[in-house]
C-alpha positions in Angstrom: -3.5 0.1 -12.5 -3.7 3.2 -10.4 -1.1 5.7 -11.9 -2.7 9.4 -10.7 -5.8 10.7 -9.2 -6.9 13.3 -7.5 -7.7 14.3 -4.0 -10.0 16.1 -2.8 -9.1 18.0 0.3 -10.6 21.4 2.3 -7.1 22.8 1.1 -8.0 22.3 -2.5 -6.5 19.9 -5.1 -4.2 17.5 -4.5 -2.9 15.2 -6.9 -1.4 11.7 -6.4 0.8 10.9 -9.0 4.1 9.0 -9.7 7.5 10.4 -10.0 9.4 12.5 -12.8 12.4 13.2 -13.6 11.9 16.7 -13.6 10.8 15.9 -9.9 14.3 15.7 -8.8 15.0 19.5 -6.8 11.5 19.8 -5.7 11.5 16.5 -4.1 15.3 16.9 -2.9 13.6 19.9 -1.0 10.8 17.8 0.5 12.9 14.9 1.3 15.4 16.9 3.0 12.6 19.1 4.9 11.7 15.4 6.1 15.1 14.7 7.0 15.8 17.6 9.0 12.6 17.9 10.7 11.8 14.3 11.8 15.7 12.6 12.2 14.1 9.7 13.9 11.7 9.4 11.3 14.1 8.0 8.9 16.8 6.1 8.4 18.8 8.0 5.8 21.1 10.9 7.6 20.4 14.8 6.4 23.7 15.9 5.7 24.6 13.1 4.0 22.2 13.0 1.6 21.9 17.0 1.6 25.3 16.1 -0.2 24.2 14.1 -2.6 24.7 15.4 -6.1 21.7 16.1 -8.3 21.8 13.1 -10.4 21.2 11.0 -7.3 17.9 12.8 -7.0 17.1 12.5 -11.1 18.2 9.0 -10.9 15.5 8.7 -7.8 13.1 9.8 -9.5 13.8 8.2 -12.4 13.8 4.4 -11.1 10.4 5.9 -8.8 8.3 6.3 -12.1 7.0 2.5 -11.6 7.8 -0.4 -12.5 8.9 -3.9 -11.6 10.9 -2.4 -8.5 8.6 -0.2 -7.5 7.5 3.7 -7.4 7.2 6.8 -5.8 4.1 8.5 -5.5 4.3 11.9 -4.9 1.4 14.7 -3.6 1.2 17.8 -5.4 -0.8 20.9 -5.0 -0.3 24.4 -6.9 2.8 23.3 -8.5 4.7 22.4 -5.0 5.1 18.9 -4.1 4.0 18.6 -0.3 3.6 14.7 0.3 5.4 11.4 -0.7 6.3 7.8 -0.2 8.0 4.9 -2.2 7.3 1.0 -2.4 10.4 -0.7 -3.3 11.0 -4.4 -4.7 13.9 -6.6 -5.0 12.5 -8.6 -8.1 15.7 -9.7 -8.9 15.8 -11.9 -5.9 14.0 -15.1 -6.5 13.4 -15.4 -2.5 11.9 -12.0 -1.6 10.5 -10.8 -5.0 7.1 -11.3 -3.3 7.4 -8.5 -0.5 7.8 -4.7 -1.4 8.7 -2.3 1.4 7.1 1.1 2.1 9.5 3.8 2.9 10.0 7.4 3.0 6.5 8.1 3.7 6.1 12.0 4.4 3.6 14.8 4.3 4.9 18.7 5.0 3.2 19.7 8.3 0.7 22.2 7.1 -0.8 19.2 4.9 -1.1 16.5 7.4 -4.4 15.7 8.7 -6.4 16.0 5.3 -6.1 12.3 3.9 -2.8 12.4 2.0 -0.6 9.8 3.8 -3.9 7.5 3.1 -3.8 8.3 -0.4 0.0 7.8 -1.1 -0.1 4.7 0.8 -2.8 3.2 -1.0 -1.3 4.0 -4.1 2.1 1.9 -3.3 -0.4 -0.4 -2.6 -2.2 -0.7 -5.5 0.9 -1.0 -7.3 2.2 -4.0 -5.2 -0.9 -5.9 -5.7 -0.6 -4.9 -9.6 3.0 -6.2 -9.8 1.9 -9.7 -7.8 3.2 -9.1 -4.7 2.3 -11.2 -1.5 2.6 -8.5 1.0 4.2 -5.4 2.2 5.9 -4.4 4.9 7.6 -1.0 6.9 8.8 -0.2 9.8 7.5 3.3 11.7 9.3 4.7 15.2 7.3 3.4 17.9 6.4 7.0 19.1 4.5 8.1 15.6 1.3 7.7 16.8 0.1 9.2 13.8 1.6 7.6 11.1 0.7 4.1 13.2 -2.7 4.6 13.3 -2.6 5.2 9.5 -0.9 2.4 8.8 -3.5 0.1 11.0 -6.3 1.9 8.9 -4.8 -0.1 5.7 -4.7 -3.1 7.0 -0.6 -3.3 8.7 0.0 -5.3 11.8 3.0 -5.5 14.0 5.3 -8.5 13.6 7.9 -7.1 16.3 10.2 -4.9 16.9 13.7 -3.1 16.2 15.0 -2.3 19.2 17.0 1.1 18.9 16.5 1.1 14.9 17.6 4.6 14.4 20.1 6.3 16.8 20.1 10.4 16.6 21.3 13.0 19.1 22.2 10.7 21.6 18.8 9.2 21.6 17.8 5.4 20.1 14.5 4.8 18.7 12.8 1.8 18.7 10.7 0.5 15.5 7.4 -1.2 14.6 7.8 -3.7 12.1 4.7 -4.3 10.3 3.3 -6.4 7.5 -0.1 -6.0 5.3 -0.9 -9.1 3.5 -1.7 -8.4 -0.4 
């Protein structure tokens, strides 16, 4: 079972590691950075969940420490977290306990480039073979070229497409929808 480890990056240190509790601000900061700087990124709306009260965020973290529905791996380097992503299960429903979904899959800016989106990504991984899991699946804007190719290196293929998955600004975004058998 891969819990933490470490990367090795030109930047120094990174560390892969599950959620904590104690996570909560830090990656409320992160996940809001996310938010505001990539809206078609991600289904979940800034404002409203710069709104949300801090036990939402200690509760996040909280059910993202691993288990049977899932976990958060974070990246962490000096102290500041700087990359993360979350495979979540619906084990209590006897007809989809087999797939886990991949979302909320971000690295800051200044960190992308060096290997961490691989490493989060095949941590979830890891973890959703450990728990049985049959495959995995998440959907990416159709214009992240970046963040496609990534998912291609570990083994995701398109199954189709959401047509206007995420509207922002006026603007609609179409989605990917991929799969990676376990």
């Amino acid at each position: 079972m891969m819990r933490q480890h470490t990367l090795t990056t030109p930047r120094g240190e990174v560390a892969i590691r599950p959620s904590r509790e104690g996570d909560a601000e830090s990656y409320r900061e992160l996940r809001l950075r996310g938010l505001r700087d990539h809206p078609e990124a991600f289904g979940a709306d800034y404002a409203q969940s710069a709104a949300k009260p801090p036990e939402h965020w200690r509760e996040r973290m909280r059910q993202g420490a691993g288990g049977a529905h899932g976990i958060t791996y974070l990246a962490e380097a000096g102290g500041a977290l700087l990359g993360m992503t979350t495979l979540v299960c619906d084990v209590d429903d006897p007809k989809d306990r087999h797939t886990g979904l991949i979302v909320g899959v971000y690295v800051a800016a200044e960190w992308r480039g060096l290997g961490i989106a691989d490493a989060l990504l095949a941590s979830c991984l890891a973890w959703a073979r450990q728990l049985g899991l049959r495959q995995a699946k998440l959907a990416v804007a159709t214009g992240n070229t970046p963040a496609i190719r990534c998912y291609i290196r570990h083994g995701f293929t398109v199954y189709g497409v959401d047509p206007e998955a995420i509207g922002y600004g006026g603007q609609f975004y179409d989605e990917l929808l991929m799969v990676r058998r376990l």
